[in-house]
C-alpha positions as CSV (number, residue, x, y, z in Angstrom):
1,X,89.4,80.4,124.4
2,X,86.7,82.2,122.5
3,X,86.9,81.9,118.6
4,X,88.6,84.3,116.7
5,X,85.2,86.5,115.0
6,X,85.0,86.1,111.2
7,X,86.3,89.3,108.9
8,X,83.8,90.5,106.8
9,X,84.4,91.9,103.2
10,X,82.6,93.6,101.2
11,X,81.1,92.1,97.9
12,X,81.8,95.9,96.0
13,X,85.5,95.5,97.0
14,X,85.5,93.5,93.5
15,X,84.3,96.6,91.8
16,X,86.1,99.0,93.7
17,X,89.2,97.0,92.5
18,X,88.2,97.4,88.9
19,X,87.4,101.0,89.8
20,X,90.7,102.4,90.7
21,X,92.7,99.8,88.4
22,X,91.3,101.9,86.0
23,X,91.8,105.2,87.4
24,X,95.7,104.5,87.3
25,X,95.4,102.9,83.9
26,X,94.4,106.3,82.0
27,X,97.9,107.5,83.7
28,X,99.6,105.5,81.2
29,X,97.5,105.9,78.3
30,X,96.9,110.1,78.7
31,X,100.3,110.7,77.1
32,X,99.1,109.1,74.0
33,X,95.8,110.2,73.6
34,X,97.1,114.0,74.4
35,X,95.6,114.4,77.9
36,X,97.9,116.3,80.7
37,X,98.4,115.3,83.9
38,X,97.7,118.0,86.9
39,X,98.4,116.9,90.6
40,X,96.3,117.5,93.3
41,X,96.3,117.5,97.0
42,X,93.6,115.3,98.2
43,X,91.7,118.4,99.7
44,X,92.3,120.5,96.8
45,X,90.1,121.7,93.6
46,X,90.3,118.3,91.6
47,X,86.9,119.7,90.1
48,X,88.1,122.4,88.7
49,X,90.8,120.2,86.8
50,X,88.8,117.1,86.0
51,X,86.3,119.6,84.1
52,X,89.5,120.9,82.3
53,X,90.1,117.7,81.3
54,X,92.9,116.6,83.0
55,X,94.1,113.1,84.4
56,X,94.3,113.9,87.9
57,X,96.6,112.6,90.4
58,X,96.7,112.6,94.0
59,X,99.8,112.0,95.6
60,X,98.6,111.9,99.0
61,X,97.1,109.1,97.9
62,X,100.6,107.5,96.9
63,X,102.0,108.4,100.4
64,X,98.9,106.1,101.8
65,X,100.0,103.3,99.3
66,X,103.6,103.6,100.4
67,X,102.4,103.4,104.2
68,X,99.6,100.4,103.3
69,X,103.0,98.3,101.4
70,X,105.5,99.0,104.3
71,X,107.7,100.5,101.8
72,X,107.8,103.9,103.4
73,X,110.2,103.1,105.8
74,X,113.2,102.1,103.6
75,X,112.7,105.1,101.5
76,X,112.1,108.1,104.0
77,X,115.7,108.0,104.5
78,X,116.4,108.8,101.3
79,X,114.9,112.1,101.0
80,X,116.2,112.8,104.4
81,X,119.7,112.4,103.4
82,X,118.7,114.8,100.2
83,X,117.8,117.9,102.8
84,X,114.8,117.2,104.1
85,X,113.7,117.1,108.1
86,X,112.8,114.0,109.3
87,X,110.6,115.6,111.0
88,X,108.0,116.4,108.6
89,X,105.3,114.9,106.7
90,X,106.1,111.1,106.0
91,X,103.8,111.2,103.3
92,X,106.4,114.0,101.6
93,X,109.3,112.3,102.6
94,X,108.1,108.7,101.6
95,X,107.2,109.9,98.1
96,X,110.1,111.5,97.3
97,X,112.4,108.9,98.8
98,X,110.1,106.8,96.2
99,X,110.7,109.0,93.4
100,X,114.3,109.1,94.2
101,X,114.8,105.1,94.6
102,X,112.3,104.5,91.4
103,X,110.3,102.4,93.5
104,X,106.3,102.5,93.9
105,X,103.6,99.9,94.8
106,X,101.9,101.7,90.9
107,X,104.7,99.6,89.3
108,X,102.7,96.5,90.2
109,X,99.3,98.2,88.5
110,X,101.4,98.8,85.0
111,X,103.1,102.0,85.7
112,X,106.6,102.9,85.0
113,X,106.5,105.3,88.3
114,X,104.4,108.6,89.1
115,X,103.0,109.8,86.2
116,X,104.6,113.1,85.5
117,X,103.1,116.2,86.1
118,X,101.9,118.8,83.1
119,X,101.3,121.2,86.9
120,X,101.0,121.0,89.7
121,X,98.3,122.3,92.0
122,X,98.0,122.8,96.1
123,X,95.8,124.1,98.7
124,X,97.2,124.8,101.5
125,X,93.9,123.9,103.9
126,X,95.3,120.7,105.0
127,X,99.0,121.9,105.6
128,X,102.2,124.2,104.0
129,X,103.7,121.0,103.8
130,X,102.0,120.4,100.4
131,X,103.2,123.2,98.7
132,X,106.8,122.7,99.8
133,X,106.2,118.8,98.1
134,X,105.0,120.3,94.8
135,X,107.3,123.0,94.5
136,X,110.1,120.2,94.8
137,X,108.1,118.3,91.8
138,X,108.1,121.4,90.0
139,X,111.7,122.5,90.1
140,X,112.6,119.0,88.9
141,X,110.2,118.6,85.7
142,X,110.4,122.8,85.0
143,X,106.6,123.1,85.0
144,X,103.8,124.9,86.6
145,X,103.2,125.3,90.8
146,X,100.3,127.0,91.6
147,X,97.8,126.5,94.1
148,X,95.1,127.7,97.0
149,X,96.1,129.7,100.6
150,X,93.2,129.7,102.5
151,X,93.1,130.4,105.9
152,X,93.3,128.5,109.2
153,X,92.4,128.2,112.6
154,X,88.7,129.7,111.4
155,X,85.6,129.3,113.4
156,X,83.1,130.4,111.1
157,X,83.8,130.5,107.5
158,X,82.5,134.0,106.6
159,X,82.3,136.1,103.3
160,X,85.8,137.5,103.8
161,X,87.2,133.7,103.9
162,X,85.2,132.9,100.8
163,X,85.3,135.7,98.7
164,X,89.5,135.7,99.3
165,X,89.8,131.9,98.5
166,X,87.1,132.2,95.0
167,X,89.9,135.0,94.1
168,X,92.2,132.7,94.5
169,X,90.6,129.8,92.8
170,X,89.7,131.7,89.4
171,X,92.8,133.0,89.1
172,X,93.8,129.2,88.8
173,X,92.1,129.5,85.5
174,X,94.0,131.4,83.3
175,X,97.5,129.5,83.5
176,X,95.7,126.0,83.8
177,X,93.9,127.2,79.8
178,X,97.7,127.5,78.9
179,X,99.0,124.2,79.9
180,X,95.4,121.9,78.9
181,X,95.6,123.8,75.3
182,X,91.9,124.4,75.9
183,X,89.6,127.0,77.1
184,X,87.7,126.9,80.4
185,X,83.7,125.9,80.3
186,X,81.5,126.5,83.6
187,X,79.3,124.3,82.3
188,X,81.0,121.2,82.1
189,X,82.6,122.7,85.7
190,X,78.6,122.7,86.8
191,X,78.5,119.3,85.3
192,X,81.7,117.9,87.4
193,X,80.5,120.0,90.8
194,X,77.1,117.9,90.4
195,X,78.6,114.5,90.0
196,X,81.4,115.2,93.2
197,X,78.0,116.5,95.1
198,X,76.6,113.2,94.4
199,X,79.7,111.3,95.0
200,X,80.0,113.0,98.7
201,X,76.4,112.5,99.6
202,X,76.8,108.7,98.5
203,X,80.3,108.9,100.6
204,X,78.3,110.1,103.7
205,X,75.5,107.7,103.7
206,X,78.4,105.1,103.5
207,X,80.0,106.3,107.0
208,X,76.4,107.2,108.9
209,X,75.6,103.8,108.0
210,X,78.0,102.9,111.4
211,X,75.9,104.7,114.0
212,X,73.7,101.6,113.0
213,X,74.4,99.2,116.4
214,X,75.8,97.0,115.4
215,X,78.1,98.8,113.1
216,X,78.2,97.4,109.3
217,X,81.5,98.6,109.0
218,X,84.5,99.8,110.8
219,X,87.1,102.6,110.4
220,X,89.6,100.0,108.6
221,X,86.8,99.5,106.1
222,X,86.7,103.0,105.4
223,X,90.1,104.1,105.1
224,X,90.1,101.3,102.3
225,X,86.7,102.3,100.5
226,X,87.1,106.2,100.8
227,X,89.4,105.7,97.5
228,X,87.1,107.0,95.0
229,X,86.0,109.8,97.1
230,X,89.6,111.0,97.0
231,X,90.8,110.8,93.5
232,X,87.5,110.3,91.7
233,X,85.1,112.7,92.8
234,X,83.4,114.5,90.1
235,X,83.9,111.6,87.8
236,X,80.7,109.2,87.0
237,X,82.7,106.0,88.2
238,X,82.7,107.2,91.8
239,X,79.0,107.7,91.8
240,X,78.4,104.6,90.5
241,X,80.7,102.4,93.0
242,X,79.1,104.3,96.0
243,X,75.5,103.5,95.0
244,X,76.6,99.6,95.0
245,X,78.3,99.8,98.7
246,X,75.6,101.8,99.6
247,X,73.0,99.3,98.7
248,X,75.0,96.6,100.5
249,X,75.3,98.3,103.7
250,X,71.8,98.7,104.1
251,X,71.5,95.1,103.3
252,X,73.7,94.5,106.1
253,X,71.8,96.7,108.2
254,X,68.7,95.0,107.4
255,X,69.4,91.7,108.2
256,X,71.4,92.5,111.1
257,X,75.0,92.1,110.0
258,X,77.7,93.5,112.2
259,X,80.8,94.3,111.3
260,X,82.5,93.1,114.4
261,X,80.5,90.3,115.4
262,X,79.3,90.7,118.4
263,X,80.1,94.2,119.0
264,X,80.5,95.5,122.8
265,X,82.2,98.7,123.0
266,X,82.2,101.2,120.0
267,X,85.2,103.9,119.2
268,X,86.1,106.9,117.7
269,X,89.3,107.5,116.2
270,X,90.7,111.0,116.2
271,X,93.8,111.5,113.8
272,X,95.6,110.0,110.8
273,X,95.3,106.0,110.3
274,X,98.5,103.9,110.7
275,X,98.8,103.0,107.3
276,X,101.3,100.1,107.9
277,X,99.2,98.6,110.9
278,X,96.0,99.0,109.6
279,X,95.1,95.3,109.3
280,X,97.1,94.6,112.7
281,X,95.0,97.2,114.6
282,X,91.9,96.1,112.6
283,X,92.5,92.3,113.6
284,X,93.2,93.2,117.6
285,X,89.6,95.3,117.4
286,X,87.8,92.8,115.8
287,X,89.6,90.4,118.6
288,X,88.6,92.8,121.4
289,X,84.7,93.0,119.8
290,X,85.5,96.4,119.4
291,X,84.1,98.3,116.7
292,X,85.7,101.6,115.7
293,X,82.6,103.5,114.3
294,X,83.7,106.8,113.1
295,X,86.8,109.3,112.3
296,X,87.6,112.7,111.4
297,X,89.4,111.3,108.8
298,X,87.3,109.3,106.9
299,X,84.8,112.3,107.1
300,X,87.3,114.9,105.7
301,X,86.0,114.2,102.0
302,X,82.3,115.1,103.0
303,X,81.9,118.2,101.0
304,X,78.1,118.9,101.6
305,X,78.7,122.8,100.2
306,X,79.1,122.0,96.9
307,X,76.8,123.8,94.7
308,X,76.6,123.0,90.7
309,X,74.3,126.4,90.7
310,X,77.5,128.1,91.9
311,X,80.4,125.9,91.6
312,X,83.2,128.4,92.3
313,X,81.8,129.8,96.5
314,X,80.5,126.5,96.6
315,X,83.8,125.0,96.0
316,X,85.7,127.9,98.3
317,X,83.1,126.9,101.0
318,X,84.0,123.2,101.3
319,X,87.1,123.2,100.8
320,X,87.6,125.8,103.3
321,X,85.1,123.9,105.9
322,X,87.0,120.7,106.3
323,X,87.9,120.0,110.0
324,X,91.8,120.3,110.1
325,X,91.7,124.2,108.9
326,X,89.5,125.4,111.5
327,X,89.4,126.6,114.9
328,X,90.0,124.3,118.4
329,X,86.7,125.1,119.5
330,X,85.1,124.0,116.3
331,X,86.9,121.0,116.5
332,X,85.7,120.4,119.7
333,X,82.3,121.1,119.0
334,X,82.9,118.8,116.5
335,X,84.0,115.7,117.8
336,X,81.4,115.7,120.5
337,X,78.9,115.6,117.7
338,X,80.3,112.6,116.6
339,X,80.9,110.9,120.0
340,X,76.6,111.4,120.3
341,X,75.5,110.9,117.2
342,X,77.7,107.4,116.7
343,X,77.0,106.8,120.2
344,X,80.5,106.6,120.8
345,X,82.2,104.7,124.6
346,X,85.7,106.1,124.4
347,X,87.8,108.5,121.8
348,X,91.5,106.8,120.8
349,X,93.9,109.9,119.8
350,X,96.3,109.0,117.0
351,X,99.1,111.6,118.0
352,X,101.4,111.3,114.9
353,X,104.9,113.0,115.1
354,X,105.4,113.9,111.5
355,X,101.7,115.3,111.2
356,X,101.2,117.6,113.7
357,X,98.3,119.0,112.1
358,X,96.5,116.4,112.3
359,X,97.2,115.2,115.9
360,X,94.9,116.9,118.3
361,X,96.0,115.7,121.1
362,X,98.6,117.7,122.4
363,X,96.9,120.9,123.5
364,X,94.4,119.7,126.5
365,X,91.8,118.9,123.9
366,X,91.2,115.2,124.8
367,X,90.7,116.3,128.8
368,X,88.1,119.1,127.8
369,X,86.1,116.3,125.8
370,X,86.1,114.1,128.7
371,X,85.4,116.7,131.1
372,X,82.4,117.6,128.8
373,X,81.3,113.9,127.9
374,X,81.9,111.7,130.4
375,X,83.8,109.5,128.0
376,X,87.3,107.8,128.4
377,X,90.3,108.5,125.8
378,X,93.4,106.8,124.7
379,X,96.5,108.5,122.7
380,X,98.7,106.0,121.0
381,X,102.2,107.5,119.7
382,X,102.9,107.1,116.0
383,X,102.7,108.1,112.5
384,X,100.9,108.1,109.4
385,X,103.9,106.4,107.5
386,X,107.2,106.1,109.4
387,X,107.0,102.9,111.6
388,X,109.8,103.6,112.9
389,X,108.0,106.1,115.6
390,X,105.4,103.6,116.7
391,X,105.6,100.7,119.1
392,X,103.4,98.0,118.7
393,X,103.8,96.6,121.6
394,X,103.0,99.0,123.5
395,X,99.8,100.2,121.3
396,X,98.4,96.9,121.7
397,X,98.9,96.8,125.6
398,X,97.5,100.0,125.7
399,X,94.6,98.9,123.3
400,X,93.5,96.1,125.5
401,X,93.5,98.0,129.1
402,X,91.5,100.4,127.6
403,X,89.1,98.4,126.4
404,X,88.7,96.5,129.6
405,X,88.5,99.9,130.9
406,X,85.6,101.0,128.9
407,X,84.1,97.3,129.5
408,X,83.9,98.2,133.3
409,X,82.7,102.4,133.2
């Protein structure tokens, strides 16, 4: 029986720790050193309220957390039996089953709970869902809802698209002054596009590094070390972590260090991660000498528009570029960009029930890439939170015949 490969961690995990530790620390201490707290959604104009000079929270972010612990599944129930479907984002209903049962994995980093919301802020790119989670937020606490509609299913992100969505961006503005207590300065907003600029460069270099064979790192790697590109871009503290991990990848690179030793068979993921079967699926990879090299997810906080010279189009133009708002055949187009350039064996579909908009494999898309690349596919059943819709039995039988299936194409 061949020898279980060797996990490799990375050396920056140490600072990344120290990284986010602080991040939720100032959640705590805001409140007494007067700073307000605005959420965010993760694909949303944290920019615009870090140079406002907010504490910013993500609670997309939380809904990962909740997934990551395995405490999702005991608490979706509760917001179900308070009104709400079970049939819709886990994230949603894991957080406010969370909020509802006082329970959160940020009690272990010092935190009483979720740091209440000053306002609350949405763009609707990734989902409505969002705006129905904030608005529930905001009825609770009696403060501010306001937020981004920018339009989906696009092909080509035109004038009309960005010259509607910087409307509705500046008009942000105004009743964001109101609740800081403070005017708003382009400069410093120049200042904060410039440092999230260099903080998605730094995140990009991170996941090109896999079309390196071997891979330096996998998928589970960078669902793990995308952290401060969600909730600290535009801050100097991101930049800084990403030039260290970058600097270690391309040691890795250099001296020939794989990721999954001895790496055979290299995959895309397509969807949301599993967040409470992350290091299961990562183990039975690693097992199979598979490397998954890339995923649309990891690469949904690569904003390469962003312009300090013109922070507000710039903004409207990434945020309004990211892969889950546009159109099936940019998608497609897409995807077969990534299957080349990470020269890619098969695609594995994450269809996740509560997250339909991120699941593309229900609509024929996974036979048109195949018919067009030549390459195998998988879909696994799931979800992004609620393990109660995935088998793992079944995923991991399905995992391994289609690796042997790739190993003989």
């Amino acid at each position: 029986m061949a020898a279980t490969p060797e996990r490799k961690d990375f050396a920056a995990n140490k600072q990344m720790k120290a990284v986010m530790g602080k991040y939720f620390t100032e959640f705590s201490q805001g409140p007494a050193q007067g700073k307000k707290t605005a959420w965010c959604t993760s694909v949303g104009p944290a920019e615009l309220l870090y140079a406002m000079g907010f504490n910013v929270f993500f609670p997309e972010n939380h809904g990962a957390m909740l997934g990551a612990s395995k405490m999702a599944t005991d608490l979706i129930p509760l917001a179900n039996a308070h009104g709400f479907s079970p049939d819709i984002c886990s994230y949603l209903t894991s957080d406010i089953g969370s909020y509802l049962k006082n329970e959160t994995p940020l009690q272990k980093m010092g935190l009483a709970g979720v740091p209440k919301a000053d306002v609350l802020v949405f763009n609707t790119n990734q989902c409505r869902d969002v705006k129905d989670w904030f608005q529930w937020y905001a009825r609770r606490w009696n403060v501010p809802c306001i937020g981004i509609h920018t339009p989906r299913g696009t092909t080509e992100v035109d004038d009309t698209v960005l010259d509607y969505v910087v409307r509705e961006t500046e008009k942000l503005v105004e009743p964001l002054e109101q609740v800081a207590e403070t005017k708003f300065d382009i400069d410093r907003l120049r200042e904060v596009v410039d440092l999230s600029k260099q903080c998605t460069m730094l995140w990009k270099q991170v996941l090109k590094s896999a079309t390196n064979v071997p891979s330096p790192i996998t998928f589970f790697d960078g669902t793990i070390q995308m952290g401060p590109a969600v909730v600290l871009r535009g801050t100097q503290d991101a930049v800084d972590y990403y030039r260290v991990l970058v600097d270690e990848l391309n040691q890795r690179i250099a001296q020939g260090v794989a990721a999954v030793e001895g790496e055979r068979l290299r995959i895309y993921w397509e969807g949301m991660p599993i967040w409470g079967k992350l290091r299961d699926l990562s183990t039975q990879f690693l097992n199979l000498r598979t490397c998954v090299v890339a995923s649309t997810y990891c690469n949904s906080w690569v904003f390469e528009d962003l312009d300090a010279a013109d922070p507000f189009r710039s903004m409207a133009r990434a945020y309004s570029s990211i892969f889950i708002c546009r159109s099936d055949d940019f998608k497609e187009a897409y995807i077969a960009r990534m299957v080349q350039e990470y020269r890619v064996d098969g695609i594995l579909y994450h269809d996740a029930k509560t997250c339909p908009n991120n699941s593309n494999s229900r609509y024929e898309l996974p036979v048109r890439l195949r018919e067009r690349l030549g390459k195998p596919f998988l879909t696994i059943n799931g979800d992004l939170n609620d393990l109660r819709l995935y088998s793992e039995e079944q995923a991991r039988t399905n995992i391994e015949a289609f690796a042997e299936q790739l190993m003989q194409a």
